[in-house]
N, C-alpha and C positions, 0 to 999 in steps of 0.2 A: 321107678315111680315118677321121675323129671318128666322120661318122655313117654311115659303111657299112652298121652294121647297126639301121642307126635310131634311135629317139628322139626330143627334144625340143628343138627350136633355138630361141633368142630371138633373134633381129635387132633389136637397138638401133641406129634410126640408118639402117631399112632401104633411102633412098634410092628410087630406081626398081629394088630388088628385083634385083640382081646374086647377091648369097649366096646370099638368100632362094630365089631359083630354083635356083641351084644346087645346095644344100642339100637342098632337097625333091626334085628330080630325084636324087637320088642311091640312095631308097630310099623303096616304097612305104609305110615305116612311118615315116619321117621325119617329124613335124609338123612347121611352123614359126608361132611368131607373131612375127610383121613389127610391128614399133614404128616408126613413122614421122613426127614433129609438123609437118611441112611441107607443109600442103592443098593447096598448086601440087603436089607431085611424086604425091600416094596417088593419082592419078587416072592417072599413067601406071605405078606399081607395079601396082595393081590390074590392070591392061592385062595388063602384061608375066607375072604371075600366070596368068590368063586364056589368054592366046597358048600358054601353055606346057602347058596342061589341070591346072595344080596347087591349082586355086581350092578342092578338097575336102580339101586336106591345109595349107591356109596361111589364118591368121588376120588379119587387117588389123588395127592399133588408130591412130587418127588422134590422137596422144597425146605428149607429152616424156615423159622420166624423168628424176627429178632428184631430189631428199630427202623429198619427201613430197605429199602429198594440194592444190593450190592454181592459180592461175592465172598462166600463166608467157608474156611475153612471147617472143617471137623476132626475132631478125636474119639479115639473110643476106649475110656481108660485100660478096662477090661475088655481082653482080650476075645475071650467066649462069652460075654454076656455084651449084646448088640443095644439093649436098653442103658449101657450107661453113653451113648454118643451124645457129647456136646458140641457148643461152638467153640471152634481152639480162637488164640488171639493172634494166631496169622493162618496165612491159607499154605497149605500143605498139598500131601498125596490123594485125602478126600475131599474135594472142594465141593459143593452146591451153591445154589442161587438161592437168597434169604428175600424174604418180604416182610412187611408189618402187619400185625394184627390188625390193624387200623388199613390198612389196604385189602387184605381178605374180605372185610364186614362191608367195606363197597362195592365190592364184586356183587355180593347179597342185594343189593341195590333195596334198602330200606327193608328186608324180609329179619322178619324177627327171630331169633337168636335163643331158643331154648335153653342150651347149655351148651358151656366152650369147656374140654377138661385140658389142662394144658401140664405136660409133665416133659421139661426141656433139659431136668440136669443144672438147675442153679442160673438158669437164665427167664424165667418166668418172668421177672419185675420188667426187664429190660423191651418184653412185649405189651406192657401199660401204659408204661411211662408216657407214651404219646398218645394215647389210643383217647378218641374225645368218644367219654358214654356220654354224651348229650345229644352223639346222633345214632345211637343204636339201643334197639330195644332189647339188649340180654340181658336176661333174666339170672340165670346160673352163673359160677363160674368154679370147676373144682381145680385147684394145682398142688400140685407137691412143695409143702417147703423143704430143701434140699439143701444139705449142709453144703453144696458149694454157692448156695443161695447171694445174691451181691447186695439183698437187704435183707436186715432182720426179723424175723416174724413179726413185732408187735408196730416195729414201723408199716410192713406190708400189712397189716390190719388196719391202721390207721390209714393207709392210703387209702385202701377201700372203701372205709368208713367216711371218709371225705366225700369219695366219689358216689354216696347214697345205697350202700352195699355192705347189711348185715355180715358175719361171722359165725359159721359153726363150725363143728367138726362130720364128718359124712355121716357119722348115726344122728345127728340133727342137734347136737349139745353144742350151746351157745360159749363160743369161744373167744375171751376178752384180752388184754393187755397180759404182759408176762410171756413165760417161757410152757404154755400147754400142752400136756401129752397128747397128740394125736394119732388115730387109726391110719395104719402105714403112712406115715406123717404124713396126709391128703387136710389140704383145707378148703372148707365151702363157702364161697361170698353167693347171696343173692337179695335180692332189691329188697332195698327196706319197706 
């Protein structure tokens, strides 16, 4: 429903490209770029890109996101499951190159921002923190609150509430202060 009528998707976190197809099949004006820091999986995203004939409307970046411009190690807790890789607190055997969300949205150069879904494994806040919404027009934003999360839900609700950015949960129920059940713990900020 976000992008029915197109726009601009980020995919943080794109895994083997679930959203990201689905997303861009929804509408031939749909862009997406796919943020994915995990070199095992970009090779079966780019695939599943591909299979689906979306390869002209979707951008691949082999990249983390996290505070700022440097080189960030990775983990993957679980071993066969490639969606739990985070950022480890030093660099290791899988290293990538990290940017901010706040430097992706200038690349955009002022283009507006339908929806960002960002699912990083407990590192989500740490892509806000700097990030100035007073120069970007997104609209959406869905992220995972993730028990290795580095702030609490009702504070990260509050943040966003500061920053002019109602609270639901993905079926669209209005979600306030406390400990809320939510739908595959996914939470939805958009402009009040």
């Amino acid at each position: 429903e976000i992008l029915q009528n197109g726009g601009i998707f980020i995919d943080i976190g794109a895994n083997f490209g679930l959203f990201t197809c689905q997303a861009a099949a929804v509408n031939k004006s749909v862009h997406v770029i796919a943020i994915e820091p995990n070199y095992r999986i970009v090779g079966p995203l780019m695939n599943n890109i591909k299979v689906n004939g979306l390869q002209n409307r979707v951008q691949v970046f082999n990249l983390a996101v996290s505070d700022g411009v440097h080189l960030v190690g990775l983990e993957q807790p679980v071993v066969e499951n490639m969606g739990t890789t985070m950022i480890s607190e030093q660099t290791g055997t899988l290293n990538v190159l990290s940017c901010s969300l706040d430097f992706i949205c200038r690349q955009l150069k002022g283009t507006e921002i339908e929806l960002i879904k960002i699912d990083i494994e407990g590192n989500e806040f740490a892509d806000f923190k700097e990030f100035d919404f007073s120069a970007y027009r997104d609209k959406k934003i869905i992220l995972e609150d993730n028990e290795n999360a580095k702030m609490q839900l009702p504070q990260l609700i509050a943040f966003f509430n500061s920053n002019g950015f109602a609270c639901a949960d993905v079926s669209g129920k209005a979600v306030n202060a406390g400990k809320p059940s939510l739908i595959d713990n996914n939470i939805w900020f958009f402009k009040k």
